[in-house]
C-alpha positions as CSV (number, residue, x, y, z in Angstrom):
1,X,-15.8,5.0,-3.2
2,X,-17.2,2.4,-5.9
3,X,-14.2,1.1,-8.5
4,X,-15.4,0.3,-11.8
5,X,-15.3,-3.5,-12.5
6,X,-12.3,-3.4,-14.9
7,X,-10.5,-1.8,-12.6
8,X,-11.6,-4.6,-9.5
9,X,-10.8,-7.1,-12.3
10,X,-7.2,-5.7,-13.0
11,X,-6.7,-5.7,-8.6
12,X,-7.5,-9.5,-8.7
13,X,-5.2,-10.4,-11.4
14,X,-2.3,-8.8,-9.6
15,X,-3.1,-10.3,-6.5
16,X,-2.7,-13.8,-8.3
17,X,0.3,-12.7,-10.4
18,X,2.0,-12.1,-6.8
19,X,1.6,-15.5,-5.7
20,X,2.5,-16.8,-8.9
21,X,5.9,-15.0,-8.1
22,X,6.7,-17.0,-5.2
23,X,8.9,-19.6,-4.4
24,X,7.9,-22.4,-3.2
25,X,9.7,-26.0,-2.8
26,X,12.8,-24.8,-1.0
27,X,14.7,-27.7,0.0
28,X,18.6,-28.6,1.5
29,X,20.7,-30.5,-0.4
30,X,23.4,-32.5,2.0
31,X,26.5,-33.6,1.3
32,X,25.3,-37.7,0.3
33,X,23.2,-36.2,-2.3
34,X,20.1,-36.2,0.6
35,X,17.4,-33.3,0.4
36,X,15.5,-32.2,3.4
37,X,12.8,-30.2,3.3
38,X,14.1,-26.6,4.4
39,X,12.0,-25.9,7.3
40,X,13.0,-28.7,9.9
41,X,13.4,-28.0,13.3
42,X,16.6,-28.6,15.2
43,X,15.3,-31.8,16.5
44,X,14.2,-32.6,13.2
45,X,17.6,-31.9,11.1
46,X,19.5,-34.0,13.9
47,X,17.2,-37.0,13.3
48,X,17.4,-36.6,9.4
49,X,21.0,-36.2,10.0
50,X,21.3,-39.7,11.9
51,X,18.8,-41.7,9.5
52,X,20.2,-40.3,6.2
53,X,23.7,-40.3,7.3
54,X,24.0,-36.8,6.2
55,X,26.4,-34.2,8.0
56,X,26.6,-30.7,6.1
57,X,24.0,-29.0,3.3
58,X,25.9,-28.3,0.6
59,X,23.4,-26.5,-1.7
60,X,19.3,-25.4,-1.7
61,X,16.9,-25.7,-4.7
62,X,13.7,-24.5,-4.9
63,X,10.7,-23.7,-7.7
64,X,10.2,-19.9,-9.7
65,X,7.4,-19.6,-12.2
66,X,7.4,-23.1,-12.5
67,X,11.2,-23.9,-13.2
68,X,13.2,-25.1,-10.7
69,X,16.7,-23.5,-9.8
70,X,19.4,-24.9,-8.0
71,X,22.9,-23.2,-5.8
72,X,25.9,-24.6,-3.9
73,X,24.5,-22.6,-0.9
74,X,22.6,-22.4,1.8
75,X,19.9,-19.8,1.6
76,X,17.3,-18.7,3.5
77,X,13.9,-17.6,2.1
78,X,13.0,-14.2,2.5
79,X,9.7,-13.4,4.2
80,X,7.4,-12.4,1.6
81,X,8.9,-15.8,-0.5
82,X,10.2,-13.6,-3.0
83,X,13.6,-14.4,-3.1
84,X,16.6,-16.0,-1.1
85,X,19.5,-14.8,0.9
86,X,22.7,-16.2,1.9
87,X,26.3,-15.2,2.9
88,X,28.5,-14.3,0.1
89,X,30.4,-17.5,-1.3
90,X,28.4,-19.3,1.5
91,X,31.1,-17.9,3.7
92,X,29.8,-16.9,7.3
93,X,32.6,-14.7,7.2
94,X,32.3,-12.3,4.7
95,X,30.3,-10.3,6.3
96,X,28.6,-9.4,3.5
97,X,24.7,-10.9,2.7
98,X,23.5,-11.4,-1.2
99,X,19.8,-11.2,-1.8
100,X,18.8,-13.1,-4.9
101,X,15.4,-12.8,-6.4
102,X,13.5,-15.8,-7.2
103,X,14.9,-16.7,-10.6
104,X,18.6,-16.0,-8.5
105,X,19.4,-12.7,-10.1
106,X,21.2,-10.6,-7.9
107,X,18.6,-8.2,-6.2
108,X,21.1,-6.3,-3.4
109,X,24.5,-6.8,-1.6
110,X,24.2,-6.1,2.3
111,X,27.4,-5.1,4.2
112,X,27.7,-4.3,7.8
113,X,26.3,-1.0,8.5
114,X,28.0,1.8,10.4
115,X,26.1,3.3,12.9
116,X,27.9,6.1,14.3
117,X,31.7,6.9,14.9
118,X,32.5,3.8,17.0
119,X,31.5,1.5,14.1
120,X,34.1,-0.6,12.5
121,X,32.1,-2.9,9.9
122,X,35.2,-4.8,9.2
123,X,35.7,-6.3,12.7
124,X,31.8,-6.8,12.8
125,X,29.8,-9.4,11.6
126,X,26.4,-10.2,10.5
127,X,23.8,-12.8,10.5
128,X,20.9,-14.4,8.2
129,X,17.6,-13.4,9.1
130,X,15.5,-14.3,10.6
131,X,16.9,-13.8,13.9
132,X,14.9,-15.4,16.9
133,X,14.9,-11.9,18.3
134,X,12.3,-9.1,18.3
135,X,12.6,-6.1,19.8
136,X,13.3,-2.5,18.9
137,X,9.6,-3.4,16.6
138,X,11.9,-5.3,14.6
139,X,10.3,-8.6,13.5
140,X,12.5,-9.9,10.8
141,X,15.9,-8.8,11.3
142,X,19.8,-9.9,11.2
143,X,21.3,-9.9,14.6
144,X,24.9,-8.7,14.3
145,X,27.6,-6.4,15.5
146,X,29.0,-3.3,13.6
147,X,32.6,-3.8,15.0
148,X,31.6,-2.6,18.3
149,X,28.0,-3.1,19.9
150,X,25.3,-5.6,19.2
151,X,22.5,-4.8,17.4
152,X,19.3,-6.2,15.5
153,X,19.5,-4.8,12.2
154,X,16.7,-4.9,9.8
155,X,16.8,-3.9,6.2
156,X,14.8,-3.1,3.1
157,X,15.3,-6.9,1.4
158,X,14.6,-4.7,-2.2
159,X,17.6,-2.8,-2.0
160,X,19.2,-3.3,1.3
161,X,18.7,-0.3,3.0
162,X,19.0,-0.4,6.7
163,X,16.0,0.9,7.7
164,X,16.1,0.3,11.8
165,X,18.5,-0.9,14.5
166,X,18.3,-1.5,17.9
167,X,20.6,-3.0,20.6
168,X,20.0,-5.9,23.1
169,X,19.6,-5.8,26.4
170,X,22.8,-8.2,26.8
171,X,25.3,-9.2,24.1
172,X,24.4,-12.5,21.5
């Protein structure tokens, strides 16, 4: 099937406005007022760590549509660079995870999901993705335990859907 040229025209400007609508830049902001760039290995962050005299990141900034933006937590970038996602008040345990869109308007809240009657969200916990495990044809997932087995969890990052667990073959 041939497409008429406006219409081939119109495909290649939405390509481009996509990766206009990325972030890029994403940086950690540690408690001397040091910034590391975000993707630093373990290896990497300990060595920063020891030259900079750094101990904690206390914030991330990063670059929207050419403005730059700037929160007291620690986010990760979602895969497709669309947005961030961190813990809710930076706090590990709230069990909840906030997905932000580029510009750090609130895309979706993601609690704990219940799986079946065992679940109990509330003594569970979840992680930020992306987890080092795949399995279950889960790529980029959240390990984490609904309150009574292990899973990997991944979700629909738009509007936090779970869209596919599947347990380990030995506990995190």
């Amino acid at each position: 099937m041939e497409f008429p040229k406006t219409h081939l025209l119109t495909k290649a400007f939405e390509v481009r406005k996509i990766n206009v609508d990325t972030i890029t830049n994403l940086s950690r902001i540690w408690n001397n007022g040091a910034i590391s760039h975000e993707s630093l290995n373990i290896d990497e962050v300990e060595n920063f760590k020891r030259d900079s005299g750094a101990e904690k990141v206390v914030g991330s900034k990063w670059t929207f549509r050419k403005k730059e933006y700037e929160t007291p937590f620690y986010v990760r970038l979602l895969a497709d660079r669309t947005g961030v996602i961190h813990f809710e008040n930076d706090d590990i345990r709230s069990n909840r995870l906030i997905v932000r869109n580029g510009d750090f308007s609130l895309r979706t809240v993601i609690d704990i999901p219940k799986i079946d009657k065992n679940s109990r969200p509330r003594q569970g916990y979840i992680n930020l993705p992306p987890s080092s495990a795949h399995f279950g044809g889960i790529e980029w997932g959240c390990e984490g335990n609904d309150g009574y087995t292990d899973y990997l969890f991944e979700f629909d990052w738009n509007n936090g859907k779970l869209l596919r667990f599947a347990r380990p073959s030995h506990s995190w």
